[in-house]
C-alpha positions as CSV (number, residue, x, y, z in Angstrom):
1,X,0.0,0.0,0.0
2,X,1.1,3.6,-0.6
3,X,2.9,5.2,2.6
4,X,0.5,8.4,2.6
5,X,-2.7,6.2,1.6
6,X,-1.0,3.7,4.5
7,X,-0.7,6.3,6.8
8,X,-4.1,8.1,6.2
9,X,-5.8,4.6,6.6
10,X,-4.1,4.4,10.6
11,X,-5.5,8.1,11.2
12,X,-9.2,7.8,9.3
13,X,-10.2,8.4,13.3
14,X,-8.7,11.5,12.9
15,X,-9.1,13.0,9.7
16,X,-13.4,12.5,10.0
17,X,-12.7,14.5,13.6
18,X,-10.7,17.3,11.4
19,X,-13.6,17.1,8.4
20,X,-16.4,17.1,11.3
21,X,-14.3,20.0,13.3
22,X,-14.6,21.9,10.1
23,X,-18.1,21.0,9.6
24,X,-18.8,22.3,12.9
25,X,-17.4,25.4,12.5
26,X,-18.8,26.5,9.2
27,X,-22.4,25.4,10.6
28,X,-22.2,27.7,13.5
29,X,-20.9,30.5,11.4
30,X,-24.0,30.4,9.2
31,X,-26.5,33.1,11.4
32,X,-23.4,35.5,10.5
33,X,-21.5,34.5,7.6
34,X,-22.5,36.5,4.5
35,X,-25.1,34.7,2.7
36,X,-23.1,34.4,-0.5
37,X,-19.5,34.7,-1.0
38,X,-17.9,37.9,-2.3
39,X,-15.4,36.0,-4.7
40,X,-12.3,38.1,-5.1
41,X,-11.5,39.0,-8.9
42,X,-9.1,35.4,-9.1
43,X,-9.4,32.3,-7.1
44,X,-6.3,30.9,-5.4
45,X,-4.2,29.3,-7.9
46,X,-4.5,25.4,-8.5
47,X,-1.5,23.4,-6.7
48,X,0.6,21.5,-9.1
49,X,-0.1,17.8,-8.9
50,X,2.3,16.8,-6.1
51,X,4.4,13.4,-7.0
52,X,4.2,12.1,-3.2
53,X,1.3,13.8,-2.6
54,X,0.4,15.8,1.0
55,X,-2.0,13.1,2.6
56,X,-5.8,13.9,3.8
57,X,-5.3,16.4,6.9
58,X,-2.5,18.4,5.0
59,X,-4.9,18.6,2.2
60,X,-8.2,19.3,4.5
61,X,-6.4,21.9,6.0
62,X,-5.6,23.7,2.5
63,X,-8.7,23.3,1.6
64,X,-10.2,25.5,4.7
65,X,-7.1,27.8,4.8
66,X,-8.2,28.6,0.9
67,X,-11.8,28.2,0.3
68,X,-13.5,28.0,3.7
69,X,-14.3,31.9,3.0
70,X,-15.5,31.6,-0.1
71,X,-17.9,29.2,0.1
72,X,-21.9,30.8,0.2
73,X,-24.0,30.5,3.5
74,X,-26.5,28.3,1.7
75,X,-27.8,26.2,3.8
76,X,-28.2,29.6,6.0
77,X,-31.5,31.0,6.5
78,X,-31.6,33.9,4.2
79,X,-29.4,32.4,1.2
80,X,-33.3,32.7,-0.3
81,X,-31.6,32.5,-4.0
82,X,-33.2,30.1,-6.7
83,X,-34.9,27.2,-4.9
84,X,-32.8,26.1,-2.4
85,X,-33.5,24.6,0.7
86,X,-30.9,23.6,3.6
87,X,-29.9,20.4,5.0
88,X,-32.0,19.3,8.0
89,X,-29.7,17.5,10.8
90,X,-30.9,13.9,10.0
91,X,-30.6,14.7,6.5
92,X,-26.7,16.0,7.1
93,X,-25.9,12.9,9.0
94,X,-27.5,10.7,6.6
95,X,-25.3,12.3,3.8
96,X,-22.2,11.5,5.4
97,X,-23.4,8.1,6.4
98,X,-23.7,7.6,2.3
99,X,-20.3,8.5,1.7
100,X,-19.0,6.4,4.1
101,X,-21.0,3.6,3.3
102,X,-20.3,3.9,-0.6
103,X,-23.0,1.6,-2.0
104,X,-24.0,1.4,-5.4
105,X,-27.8,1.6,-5.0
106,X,-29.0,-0.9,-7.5
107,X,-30.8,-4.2,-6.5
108,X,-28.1,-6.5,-6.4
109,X,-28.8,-9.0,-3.5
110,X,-25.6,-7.5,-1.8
111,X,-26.8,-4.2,0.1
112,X,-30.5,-3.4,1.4
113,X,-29.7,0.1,-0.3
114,X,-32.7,-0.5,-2.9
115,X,-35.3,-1.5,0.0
116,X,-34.4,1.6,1.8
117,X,-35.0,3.9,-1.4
118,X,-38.7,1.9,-1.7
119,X,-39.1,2.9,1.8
120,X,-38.1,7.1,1.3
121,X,-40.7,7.0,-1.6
122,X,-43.5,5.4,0.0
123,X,-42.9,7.8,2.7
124,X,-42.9,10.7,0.4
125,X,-46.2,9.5,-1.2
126,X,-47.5,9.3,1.9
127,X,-46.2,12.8,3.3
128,X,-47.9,14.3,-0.3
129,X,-51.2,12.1,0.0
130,X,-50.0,10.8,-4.0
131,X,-50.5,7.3,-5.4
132,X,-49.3,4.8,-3.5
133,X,-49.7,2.8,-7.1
134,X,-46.9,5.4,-8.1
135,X,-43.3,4.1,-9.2
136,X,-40.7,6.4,-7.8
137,X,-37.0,6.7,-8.4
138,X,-34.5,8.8,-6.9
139,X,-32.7,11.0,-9.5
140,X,-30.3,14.1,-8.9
141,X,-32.4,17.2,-9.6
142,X,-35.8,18.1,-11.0
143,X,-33.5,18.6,-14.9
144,X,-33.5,14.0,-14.8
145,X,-36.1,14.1,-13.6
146,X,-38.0,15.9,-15.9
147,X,-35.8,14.1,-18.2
148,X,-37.7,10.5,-17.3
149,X,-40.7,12.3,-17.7
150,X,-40.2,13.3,-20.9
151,X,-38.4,10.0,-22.0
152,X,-41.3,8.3,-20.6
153,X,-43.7,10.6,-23.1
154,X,-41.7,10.1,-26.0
155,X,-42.0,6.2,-25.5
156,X,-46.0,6.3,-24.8
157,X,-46.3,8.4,-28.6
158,X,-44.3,6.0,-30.0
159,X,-46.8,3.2,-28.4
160,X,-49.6,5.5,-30.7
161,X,-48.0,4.7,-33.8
162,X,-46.5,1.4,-33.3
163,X,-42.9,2.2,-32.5
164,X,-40.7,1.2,-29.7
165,X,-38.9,4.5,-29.8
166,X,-35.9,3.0,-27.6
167,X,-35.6,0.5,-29.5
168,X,-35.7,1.9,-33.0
169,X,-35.6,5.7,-32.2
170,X,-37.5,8.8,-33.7
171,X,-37.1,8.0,-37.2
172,X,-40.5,8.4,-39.0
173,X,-42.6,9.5,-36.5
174,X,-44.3,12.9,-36.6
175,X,-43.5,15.8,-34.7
176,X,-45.4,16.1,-31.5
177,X,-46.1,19.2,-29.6
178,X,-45.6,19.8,-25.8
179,X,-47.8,21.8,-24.7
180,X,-47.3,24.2,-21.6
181,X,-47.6,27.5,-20.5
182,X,-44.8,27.9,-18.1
183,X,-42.4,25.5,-18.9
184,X,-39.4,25.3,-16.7
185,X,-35.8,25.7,-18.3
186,X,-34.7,22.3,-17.3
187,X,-38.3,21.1,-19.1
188,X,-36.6,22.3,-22.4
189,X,-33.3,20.5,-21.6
190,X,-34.9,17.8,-21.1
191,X,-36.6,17.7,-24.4
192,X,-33.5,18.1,-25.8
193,X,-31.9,15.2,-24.5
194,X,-34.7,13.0,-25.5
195,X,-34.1,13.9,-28.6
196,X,-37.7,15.9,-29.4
197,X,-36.0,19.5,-29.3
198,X,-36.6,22.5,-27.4
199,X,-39.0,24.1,-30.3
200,X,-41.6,21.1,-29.6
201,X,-42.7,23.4,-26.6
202,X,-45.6,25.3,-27.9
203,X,-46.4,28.1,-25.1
204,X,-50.1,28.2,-23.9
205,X,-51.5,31.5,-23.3
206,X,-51.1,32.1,-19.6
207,X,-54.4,33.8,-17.2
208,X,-54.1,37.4,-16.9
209,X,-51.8,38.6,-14.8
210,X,-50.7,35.1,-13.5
211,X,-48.0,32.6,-15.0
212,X,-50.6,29.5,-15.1
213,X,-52.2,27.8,-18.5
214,X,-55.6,29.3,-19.8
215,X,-57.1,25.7,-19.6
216,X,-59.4,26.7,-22.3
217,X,-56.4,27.8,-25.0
218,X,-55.2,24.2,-24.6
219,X,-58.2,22.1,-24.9
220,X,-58.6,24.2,-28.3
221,X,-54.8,23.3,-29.0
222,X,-55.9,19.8,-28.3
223,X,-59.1,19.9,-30.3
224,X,-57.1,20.8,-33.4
225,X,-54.6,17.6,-32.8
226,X,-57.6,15.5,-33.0
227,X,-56.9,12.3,-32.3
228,X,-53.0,13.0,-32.6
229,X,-51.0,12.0,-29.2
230,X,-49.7,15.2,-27.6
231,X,-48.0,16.1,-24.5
232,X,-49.0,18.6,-22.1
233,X,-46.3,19.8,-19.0
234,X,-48.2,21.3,-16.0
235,X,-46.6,23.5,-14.0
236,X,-47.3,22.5,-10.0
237,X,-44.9,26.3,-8.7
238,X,-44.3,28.1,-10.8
239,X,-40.2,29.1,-10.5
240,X,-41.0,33.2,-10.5
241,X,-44.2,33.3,-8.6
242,X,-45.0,29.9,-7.4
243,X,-48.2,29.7,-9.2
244,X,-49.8,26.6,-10.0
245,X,-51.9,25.0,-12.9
246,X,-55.4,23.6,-12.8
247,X,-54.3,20.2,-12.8
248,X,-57.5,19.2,-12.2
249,X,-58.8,20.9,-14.8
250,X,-56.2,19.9,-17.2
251,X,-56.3,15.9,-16.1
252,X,-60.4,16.0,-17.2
253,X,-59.0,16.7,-20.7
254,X,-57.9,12.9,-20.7
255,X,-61.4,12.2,-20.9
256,X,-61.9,13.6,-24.7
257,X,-57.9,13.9,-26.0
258,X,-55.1,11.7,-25.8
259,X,-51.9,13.2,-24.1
260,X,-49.4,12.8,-21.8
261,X,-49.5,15.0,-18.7
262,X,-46.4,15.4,-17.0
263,X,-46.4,17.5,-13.7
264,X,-43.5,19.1,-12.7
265,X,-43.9,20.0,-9.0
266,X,-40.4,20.3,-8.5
267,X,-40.4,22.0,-4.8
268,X,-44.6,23.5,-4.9
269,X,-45.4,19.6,-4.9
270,X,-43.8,19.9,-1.3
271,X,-47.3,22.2,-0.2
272,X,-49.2,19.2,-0.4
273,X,-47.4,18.0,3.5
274,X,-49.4,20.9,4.5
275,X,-52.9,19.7,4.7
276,X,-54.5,22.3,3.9
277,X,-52.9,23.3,1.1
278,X,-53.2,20.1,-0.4
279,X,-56.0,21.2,-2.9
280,X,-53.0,22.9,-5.0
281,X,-52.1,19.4,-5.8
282,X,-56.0,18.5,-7.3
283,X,-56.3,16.1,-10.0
284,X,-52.7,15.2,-9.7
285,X,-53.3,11.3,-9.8
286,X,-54.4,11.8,-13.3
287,X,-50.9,12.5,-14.0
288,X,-48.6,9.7,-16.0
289,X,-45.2,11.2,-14.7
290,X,-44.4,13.9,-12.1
291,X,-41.3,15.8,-10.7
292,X,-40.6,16.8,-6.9
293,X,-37.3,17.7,-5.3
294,X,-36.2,16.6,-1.7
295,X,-33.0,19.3,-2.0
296,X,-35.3,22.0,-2.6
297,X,-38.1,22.3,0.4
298,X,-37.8,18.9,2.2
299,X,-34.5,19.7,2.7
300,X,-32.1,17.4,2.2
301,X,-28.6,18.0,0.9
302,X,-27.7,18.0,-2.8
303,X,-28.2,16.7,-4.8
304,X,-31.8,14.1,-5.0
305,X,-34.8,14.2,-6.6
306,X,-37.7,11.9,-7.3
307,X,-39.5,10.9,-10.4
308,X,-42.8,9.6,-10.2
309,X,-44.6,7.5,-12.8
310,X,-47.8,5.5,-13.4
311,X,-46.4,3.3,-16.0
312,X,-44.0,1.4,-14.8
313,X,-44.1,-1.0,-17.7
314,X,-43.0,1.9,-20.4
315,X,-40.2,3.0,-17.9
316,X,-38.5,-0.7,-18.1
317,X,-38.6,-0.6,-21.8
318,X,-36.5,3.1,-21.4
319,X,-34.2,2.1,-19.2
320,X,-33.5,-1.0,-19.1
321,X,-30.3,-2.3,-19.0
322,X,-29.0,-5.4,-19.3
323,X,-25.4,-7.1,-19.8
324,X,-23.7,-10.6,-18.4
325,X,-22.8,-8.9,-15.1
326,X,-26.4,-7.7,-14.6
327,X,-29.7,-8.5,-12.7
328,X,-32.5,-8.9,-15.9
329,X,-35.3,-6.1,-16.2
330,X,-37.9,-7.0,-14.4
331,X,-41.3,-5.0,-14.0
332,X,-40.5,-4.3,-10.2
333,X,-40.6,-0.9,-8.5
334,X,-37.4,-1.4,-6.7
335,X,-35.6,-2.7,-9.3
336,X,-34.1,1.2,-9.9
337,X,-31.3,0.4,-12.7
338,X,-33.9,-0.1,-14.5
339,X,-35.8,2.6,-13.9
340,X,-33.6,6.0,-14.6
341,X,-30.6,6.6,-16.5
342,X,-28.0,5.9,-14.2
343,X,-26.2,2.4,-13.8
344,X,-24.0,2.7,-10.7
345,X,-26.1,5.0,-8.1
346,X,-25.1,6.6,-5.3
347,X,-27.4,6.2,-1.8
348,X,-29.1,9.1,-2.2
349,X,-32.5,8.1,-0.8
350,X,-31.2,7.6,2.4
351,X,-31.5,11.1,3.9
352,X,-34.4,11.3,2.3
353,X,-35.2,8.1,4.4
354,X,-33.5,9.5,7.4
355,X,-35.5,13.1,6.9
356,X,-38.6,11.6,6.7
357,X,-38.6,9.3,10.1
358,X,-37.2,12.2,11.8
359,X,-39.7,14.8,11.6
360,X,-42.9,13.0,10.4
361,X,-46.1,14.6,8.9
362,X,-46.4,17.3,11.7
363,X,-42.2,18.1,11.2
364,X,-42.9,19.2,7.5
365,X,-46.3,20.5,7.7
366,X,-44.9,23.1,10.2
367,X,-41.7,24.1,8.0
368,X,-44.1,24.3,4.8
369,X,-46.4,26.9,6.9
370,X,-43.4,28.5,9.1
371,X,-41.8,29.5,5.3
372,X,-45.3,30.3,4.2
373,X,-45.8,32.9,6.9
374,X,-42.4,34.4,6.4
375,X,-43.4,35.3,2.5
376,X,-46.2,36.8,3.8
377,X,-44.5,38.8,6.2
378,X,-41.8,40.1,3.8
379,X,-44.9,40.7,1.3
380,X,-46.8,43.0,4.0
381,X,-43.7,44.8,4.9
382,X,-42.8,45.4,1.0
383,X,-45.9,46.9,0.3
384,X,-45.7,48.6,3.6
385,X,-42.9,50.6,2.1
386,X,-43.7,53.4,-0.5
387,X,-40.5,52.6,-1.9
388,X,-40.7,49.3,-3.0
389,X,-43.9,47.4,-4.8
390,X,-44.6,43.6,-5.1
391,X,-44.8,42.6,-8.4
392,X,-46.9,39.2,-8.0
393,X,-48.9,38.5,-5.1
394,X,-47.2,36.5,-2.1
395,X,-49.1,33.0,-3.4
396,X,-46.7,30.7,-1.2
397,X,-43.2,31.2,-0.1
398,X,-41.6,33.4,-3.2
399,X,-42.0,37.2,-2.8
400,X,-41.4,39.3,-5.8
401,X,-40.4,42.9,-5.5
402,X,-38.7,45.7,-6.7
403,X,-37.9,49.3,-6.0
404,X,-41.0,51.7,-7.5
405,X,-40.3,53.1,-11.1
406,X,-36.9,51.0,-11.0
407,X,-35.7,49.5,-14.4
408,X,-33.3,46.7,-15.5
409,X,-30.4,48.2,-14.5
410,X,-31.0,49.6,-10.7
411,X,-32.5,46.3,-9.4
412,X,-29.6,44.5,-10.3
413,X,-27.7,47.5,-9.0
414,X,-29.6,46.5,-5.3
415,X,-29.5,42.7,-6.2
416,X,-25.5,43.6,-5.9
417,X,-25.5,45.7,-3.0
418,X,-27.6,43.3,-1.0
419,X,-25.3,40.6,-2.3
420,X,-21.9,42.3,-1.0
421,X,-23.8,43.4,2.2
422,X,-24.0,39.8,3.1
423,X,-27.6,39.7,5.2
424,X,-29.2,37.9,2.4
425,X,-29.3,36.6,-1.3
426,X,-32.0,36.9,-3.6
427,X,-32.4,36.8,-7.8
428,X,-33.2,39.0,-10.3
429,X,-35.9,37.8,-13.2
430,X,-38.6,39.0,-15.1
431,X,-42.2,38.9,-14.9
432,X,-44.0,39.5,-17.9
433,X,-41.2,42.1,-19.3
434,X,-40.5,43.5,-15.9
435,X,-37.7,43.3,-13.8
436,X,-37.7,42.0,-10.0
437,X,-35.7,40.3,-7.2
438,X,-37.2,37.5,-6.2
439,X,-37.2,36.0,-2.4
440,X,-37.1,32.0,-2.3
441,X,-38.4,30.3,1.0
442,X,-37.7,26.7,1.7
443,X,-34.9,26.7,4.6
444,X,-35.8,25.1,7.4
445,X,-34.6,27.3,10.0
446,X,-35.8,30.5,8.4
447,X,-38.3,32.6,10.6
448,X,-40.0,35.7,10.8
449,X,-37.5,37.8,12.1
450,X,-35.0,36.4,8.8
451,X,-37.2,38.5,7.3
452,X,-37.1,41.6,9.1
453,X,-33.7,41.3,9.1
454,X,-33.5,40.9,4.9
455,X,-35.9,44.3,4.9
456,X,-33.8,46.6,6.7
457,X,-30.8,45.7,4.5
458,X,-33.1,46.6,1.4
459,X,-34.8,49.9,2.9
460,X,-30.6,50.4,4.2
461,X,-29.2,49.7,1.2
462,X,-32.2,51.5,-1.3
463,X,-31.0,54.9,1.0
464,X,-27.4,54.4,-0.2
């Protein structure tokens, strides 16, 4: 064996007491540290590749002594940039548990890795009030997840007009619209991958004044496909304003037009632990495939997601995958190589797992509503202030805002202040043509008084 790989093996005691004594320290830093790093104009240099090489505390300690600083407060309570949630205790301690335990999370007959992952996702269903009929898989974001989704859709057209897509491909089959009126980013990546393109989208006309589909416009898109397969993506949160489709609405189309209805409910799916916000998620057991994230409000570390599916059947003849070495497809729900893309799979169900048996129904019910309340707070105190507007209403846990009579250029002027200041982090977009920030709930230890806290620094930093 090596002498440095020999020696680090003797002190592995000691070098997880140096990670977790680094661990410790960042965590308690987090009520303080700025929300998101002020990155100097160059990074520290990249070490040449040392022959002997400097072992693992030499090389933890470089690593603090050089980056430690520059790392964003995250999983803080007022990093509220994209949709990013923070990593609950269990959920931490889970994800160190899966790098430790190193399994590759396929159904092998050598690790109970797969039976735990069946277990997260009955658990989730259960949390949501979804299918318990549902096939699940644990994926690394809502972008493959949306990806089985639409690889899933591309194989039930096929189905329409005789062709095993994954087996054969594309070749011959007409183009086939997606239908949506708020598509995500990572929808349209998605679609590339598969192969369909990002021009199948077709937008829907949106409700005035609100990012969800005019239900009506797409049964009239549908009408004119006639008996034509199509496929319609439902937006369950909006990114910008967290607004949500009629899904129930849309799912009665089923009745009268053939299409696939994907759901992508990558963290407003997560409303439904709150009971009575559940009606959000209406008619969503008419869907055939459906996105949620755990990184994003159930709060476990990066990076897992989930994709759902009701046909199980269609997702074998995707992904399966079969050689000498391997297990055979077989239509079983925790049979997960066959199921996503990935072969080897990392553990990542297992803080979802842990998360899950640690806090229960009540646990996430309360952070769901605790986050809810804080939008609304930051909402009433925004339009509070003469100064500042909201630009959507506060629906769930995104507030949308910007300074009165402010264009393009002077909110992300304040975006940047509030960003070197260091009390919080927020995004710019755009809502129908106008500029905003945008305030992203999902932390589980943000309160109230984050929010007061995140005000003053605007109203300061508006003054400047």
């Amino acid at each position: 064996m090596y002498d440095r790989l020999k020696e680090d093996l003797a002190s592995f005691d000691e070098i997880l007491d140096q990670a977790r004594a680094m661990a410790g320290n960042y965590l308690a830093s987090l009520d303080e540290r700025p929300a998101a790093a002020n990155l100097p104009p160059s990074l520290p240099t990249c070490p040449a590749l040392p022959e002997q090489g400097e072992g693992a505390q030499a090389a933890l300690r470089r690593f603090e002594e050089n980056y430690s600083a520059l790392l964003s407060g995250s999983p803080g309570p007022r990093y509220f940039g994209f949709v990013t949630g923070g990593g609950t205790p269990a959920s931490v301690a889970a994800d160190w548990l899966v790098s430790v335990y190193d399994q590759n999370a396929q159904k092998n007959g050598d690790t109970c890795a797969s039976a735990v992952e069946l277990q997260a996702l009955d658990m989730l269903k259960q949390l949501l009030g979804w299918p318990s009929s549902w096939t699940g898989v644990c994926v690394t974001g809502a972008t493959m997840a949306n990806y089985v989704g639409m690889a899933l859709a591309r194989q039930w057209v096929g189905h329409q007009f005789g062709v095993d897509v994954a087996t054969n491909g594309l070749h011959g089959l007409p183009r086939t619209p997606v239908f949506s009126a708020s598509a995500h980013s990572s929808t349209l990546k998605a679609l590339s991958m598969a192969g369909m393109g990002r021009n199948a989208i077709q937008a829907m006309p949106q409700l005035r004044g609100r990012e969800a589909c005019d239900v009506a416009a797409l049964e009239q898109a549908l009408r004119e496909r006639g008996d034509q397969p199509s496929i319609v993506v439902a937006s369950a949160g909006t990114v910008n304003t967290v607004d949500f489709d009629d899904i129930a609405a849309i799912a009665e189309l089923k009745q009268r037009y053939p299409f696939w209805l994907h759901v992508d409910a990558a963290f407003g799916g997560v409303a439904a632990a709150s009971p009575g916000r559940r009606g959000l998620m209406a008619g969503i057991e008419a869907a055939d495939s459906v996105t949620v994230d755990a990184h994003k409000w159930l709060n476990v570390p990066y990076d897992c997601a989930v994709a759902f599916t009701s046909h199980l059947p269609l997702q074998i003849e995707v992904f399966k995958n079969h050689s000498d070495y391997l297990p055979a497809p077989e239509p079983t729900p925790d049979n997960f190589l066959h199921l996503a893309p990935e072969n080897s799979r990392r553990f990542r169900a297992l803080p979802l797992w842990m998360g899950l048996l640690a806090y229960g129904r009540e646990g996430y019910a309360e952070v769901v509503e605790r986050n809810c309340a804080a939008a609304r707070h930051l909402g009433a105190l925004i339009a509070g202030d003469g100064r500042f507007k909201l630009v959507a209403p506060v629906r769930l846990n995104v507030v949308c805002f910007a300074p009165v009579g402010a264009d393009a250029a002077a909110v992300a002027l304040l975006q940047k202040a509030l960003h070197r200041d260091g009390s919080a982090y927020v995004t710019p977009s755009v809502l129908h043509g106008e500029p905003m920030l945008r305030v992203a709930i999902c932390n589980w230890r943000t309160t109230t008084e984050d929010m007061d806290r995140t005000f003053e620094a605007l109203q300061r930093l508006l003054s400047c």
